[in-house]
C-alpha positions in Angstrom: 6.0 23.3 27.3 2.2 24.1 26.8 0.5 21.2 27.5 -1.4 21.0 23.4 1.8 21.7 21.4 3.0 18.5 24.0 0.2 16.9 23.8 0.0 16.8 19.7 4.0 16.1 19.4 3.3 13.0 21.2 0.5 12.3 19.0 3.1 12.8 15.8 5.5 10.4 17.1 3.4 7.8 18.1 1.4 8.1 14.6 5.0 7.9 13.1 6.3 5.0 15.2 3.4 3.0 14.9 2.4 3.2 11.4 4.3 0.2 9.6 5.0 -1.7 6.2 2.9 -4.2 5.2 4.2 -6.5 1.6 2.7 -9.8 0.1 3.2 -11.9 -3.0 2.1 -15.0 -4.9 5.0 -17.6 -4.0 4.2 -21.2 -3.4 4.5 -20.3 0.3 2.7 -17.5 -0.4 3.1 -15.0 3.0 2.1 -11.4 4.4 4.5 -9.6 6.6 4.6 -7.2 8.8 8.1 -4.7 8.9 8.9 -2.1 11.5 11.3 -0.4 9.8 12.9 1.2 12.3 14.3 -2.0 14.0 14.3 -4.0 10.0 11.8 -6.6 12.1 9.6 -8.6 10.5 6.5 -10.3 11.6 4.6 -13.0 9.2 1.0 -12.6 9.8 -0.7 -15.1 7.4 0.5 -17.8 5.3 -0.9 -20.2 2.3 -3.7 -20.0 -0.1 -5.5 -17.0 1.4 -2.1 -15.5 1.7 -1.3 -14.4 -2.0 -1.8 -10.7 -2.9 -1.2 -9.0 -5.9 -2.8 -6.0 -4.6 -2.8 -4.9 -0.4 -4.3 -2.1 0.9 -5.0 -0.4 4.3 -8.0 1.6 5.1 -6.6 3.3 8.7 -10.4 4.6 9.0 -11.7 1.5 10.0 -8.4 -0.9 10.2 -9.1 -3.3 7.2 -6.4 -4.8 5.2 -7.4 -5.6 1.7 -5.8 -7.9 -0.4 -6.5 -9.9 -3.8 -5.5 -12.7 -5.5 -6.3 -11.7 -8.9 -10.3 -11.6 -9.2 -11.1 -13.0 -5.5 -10.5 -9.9 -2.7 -10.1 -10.4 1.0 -10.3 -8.3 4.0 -9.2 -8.3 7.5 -8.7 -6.6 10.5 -5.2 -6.0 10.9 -3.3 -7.2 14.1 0.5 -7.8 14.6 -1.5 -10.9 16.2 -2.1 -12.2 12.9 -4.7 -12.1 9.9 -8.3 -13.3 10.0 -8.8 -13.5 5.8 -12.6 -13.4 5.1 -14.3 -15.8 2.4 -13.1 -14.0 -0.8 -15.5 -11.7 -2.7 -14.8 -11.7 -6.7 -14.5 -9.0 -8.2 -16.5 -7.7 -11.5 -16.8 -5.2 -13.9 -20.0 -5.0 -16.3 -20.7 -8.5 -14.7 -17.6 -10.2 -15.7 -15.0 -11.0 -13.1 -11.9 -9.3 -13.6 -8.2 -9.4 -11.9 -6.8 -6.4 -10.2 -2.7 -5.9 -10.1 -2.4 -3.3 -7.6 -4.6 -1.7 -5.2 -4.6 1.7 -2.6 -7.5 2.9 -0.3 -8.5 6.8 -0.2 -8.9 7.2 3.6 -10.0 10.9 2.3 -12.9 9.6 0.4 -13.1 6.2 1.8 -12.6 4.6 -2.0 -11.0 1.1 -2.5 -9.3 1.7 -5.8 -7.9 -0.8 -7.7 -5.8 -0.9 -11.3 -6.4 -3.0 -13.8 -3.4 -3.8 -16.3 -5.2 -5.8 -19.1 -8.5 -5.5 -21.3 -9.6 -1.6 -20.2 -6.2 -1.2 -18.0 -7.3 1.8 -15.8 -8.2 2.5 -12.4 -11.6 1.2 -10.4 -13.6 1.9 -8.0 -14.3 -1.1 -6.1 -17.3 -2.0 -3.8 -15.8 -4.2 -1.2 -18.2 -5.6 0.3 -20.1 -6.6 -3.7 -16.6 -6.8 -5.6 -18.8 -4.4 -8.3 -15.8 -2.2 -10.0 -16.5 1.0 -11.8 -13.9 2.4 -14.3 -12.7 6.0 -13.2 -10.1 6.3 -15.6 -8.2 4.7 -18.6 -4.3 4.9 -18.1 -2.1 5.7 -21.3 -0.8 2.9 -23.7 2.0 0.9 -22.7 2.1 1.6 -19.0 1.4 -0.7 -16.0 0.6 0.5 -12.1 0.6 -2.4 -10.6 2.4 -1.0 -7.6 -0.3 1.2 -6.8 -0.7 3.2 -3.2 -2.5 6.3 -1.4 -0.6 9.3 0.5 -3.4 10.3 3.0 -0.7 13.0 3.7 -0.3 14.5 0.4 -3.6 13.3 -1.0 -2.1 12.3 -4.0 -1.5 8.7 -5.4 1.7 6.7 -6.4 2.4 3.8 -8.9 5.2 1.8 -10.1 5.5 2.0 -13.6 6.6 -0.7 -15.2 6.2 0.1 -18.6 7.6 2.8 -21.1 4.4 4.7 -22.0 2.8 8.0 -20.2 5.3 9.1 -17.9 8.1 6.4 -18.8 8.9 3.8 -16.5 9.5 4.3 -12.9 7.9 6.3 -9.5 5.2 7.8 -11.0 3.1 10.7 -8.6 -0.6 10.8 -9.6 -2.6 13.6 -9.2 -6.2 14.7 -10.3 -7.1 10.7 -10.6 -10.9 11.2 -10.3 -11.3 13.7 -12.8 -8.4 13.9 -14.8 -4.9 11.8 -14.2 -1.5 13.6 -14.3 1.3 11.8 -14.0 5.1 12.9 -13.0 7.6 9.9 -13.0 9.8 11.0 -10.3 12.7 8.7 -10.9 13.9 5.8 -12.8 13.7 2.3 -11.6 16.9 1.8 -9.8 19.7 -0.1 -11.8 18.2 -2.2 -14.8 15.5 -3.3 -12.6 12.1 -3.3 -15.0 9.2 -5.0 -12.7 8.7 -3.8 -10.0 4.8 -4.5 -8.8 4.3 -3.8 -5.1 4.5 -0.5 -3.6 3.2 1.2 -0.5 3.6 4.9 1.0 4.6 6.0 3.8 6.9 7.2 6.5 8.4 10.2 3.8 9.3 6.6 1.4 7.3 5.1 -1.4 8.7 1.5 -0.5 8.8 -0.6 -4.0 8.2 -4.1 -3.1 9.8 -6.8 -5.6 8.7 -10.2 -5.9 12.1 -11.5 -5.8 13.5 -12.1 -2.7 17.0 -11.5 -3.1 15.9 -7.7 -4.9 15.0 -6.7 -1.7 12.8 -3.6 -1.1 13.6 -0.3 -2.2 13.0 3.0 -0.5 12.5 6.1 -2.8 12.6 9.5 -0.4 10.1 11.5 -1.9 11.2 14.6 0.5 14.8 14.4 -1.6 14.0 12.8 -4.6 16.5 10.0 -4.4 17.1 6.4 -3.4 18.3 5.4 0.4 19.5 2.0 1.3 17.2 -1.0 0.8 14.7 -2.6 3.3 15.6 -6.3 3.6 13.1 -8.3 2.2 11.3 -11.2 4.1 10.5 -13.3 1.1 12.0 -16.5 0.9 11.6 -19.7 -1.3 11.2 -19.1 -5.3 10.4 -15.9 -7.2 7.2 -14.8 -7.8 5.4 -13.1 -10.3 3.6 -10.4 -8.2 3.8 -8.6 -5.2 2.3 -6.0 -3.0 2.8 -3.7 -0.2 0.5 -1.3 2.1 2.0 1.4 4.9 -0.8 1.1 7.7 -1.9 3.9 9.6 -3.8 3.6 12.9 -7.1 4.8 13.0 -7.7 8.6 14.4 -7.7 8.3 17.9 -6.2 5.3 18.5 -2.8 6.2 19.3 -0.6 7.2 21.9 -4.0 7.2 24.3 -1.7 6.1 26.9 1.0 8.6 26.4 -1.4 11.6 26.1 -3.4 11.1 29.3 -0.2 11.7 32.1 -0.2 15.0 30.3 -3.9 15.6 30.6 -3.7 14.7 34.4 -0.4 16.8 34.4 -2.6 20.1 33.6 -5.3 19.2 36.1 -2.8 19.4 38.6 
C-alpha cells in the first residue's frame, strides 16, 4: 500500500476512534460523562455544583470544553482524567447577564455560539474569555434550540427543536447561520417525546441527549435519515430539567502520532 493513502487511513480511524460523546445535566447530583460508544462505556469526569450544564461544547482547536449553568460559563481542558472547571465567567448581552440553553463551537471560525430561548431567543456570539454575547440571529416564533451543536464536517449546524414554530419540532439542520438561517427539520422527535435539550454531533449521529435518565439517548443517522437503537444513558437520580451533550474531536495533529511513525520509519527503510 503507498505509504500516504496508509499513512492518512490510519489517521481516519484513529480520528474516528478517538473522537467521543460528551452529555451533562442539571440534577441534584449534577454530572459530566464521558461515552465511548463503541464499547457503550462511560466515564464520569466531574461532579457537583460546577458540574451542571445546560449547554456543552468542544473546541477540538485548542481542547476546551465549555459548559454553562445558565448565565455563569466554564471551561476546561478535557481529559478522560477528569475536569479542571475554571471560576465561572457570566455571561451578558447589552450589559445584562443572560442564560444560554444550548451551546456549539465553530472550529471553522473559532466562534463559541450559544442560543438563547427567552427575551431575544436567537443565536450569540459569545466571548469566552469576557462572557460579552452578540446577537447574530433571531430564531422564528415558537421554536426552541436548546440542543444546539456544530458539524466541523459538514460545516453546518444542528438543533433540537422543541417547539412547533419554523421548521416544526424535531432535528433541525441549520445552514447559512451567520448571515441568513435556513432550517430543514429532518425528522420528528421519536415517539411522543417533546423536550429534548441536549444534543451533540458526531460520528455520522446527531446524539439527542434527554434529561431523563430512563429516556436514554437517541441516535439520529444523518447518512440515512432514520433512528438506530439508543445510547444508554448514564444519568441516574431524579429528572432534570436540562441537559447537554458535545462530540469531542482531538486537536489536528494529535492523533494516531504513534501509529503513523512505524510507517514513516517503514519508508525510510
Amino acid at each position: 500500500m503507498n505509504t500516504r493513502i496508509a499513512s492518512l487511513a490510519v489517521l481516519a480511524l484513529a480520528h474516528a476512534a478517538s473522537a467521543q460523546l460528551l452529555i451533562g445535566n442539571d440534577q441534584t447530583n449534577a454530572s459530566i460523562w464521558h461515552i465511548d460508544v463503541t464499547t457503550n462505556t462511560p466515564t464520569n469526569l466531574l461532579t457537583g455544583t460546577s458540574a451542571v450544564a445546560w449547554g456543552m461544547a468542544h473546541d477540538g482547536n485548542s481542547n476546551t470544553l465549555y459548559w454553562n449553568n445558565g448565565s455563569a460559563l466554564r471551561s476546561s481542558p478535557f481529559s478522560l482524567s477528569g475536569l479542571t472547571p475554571s471560576a465561572a465567567v457570566t455571561i451578558t448581552y447589552n450589559a445584562a447577564t443572560i442564560s444560554i440553553t444550548g451551546l456549539a463551537y465553530d472550529t471553522a471560525r473559532n466562534k463559541l455560539i450559544g442560543y438563547r430561548s427567552v427575551t431575544v431567543p436567537g443565536f450569540y456570539e459569545i466571548n469566552p474569555l469576557t462572557g460579552v454575547a452578540n446577537l447574530l440571529a433571531t430564531t422564528p416564533a415558537s421554536t426552541d434550540f436548546g440542543g444546539f451543536d456544530y458539524d466541523p464536517v459538514a460545516d453546518v449546524f444542528y438543533a433540537n427543536n422543541d417547539g412547533n414554530g419554523g421548521p416544526g419540532r424535531g432535528i433541525v439542520r441549520i445552514t447559512s447561520l451567520y448571515t441568513s438561517p435556513v432550517y430543514t427539520n429532518l425528522a420528528p422527535y421519536p415517539g411522543t417525546d417533546t423536550d429534548i435539550d441536549g444534543l451533540g454531533v458526531g460520528g455520522g449521529f446527531a446524539w439527542m441527549v434527554n434529561d431523563v435518565p430512563a429516556q436514554g439517548i437517541y441516535r439520529f443517522d444523518l447518512g440515512t435519515n432514520a433512528y438506530a437503537a439508543n445510547q444508554p444513558s448514564p444519568f441516574t437520580g431524579t429528572n432534570g430539567i436540562f441537559s447537554s451533550g458535545a462530540w469531542v474531536v482531538p486537536a489536528p495533529g494529535t492523533m494516531a502520532l504513534g501509529l503513523v511513525a512505524p510507517l514513516a520509519m517503514r519508508r525510510r527503510r
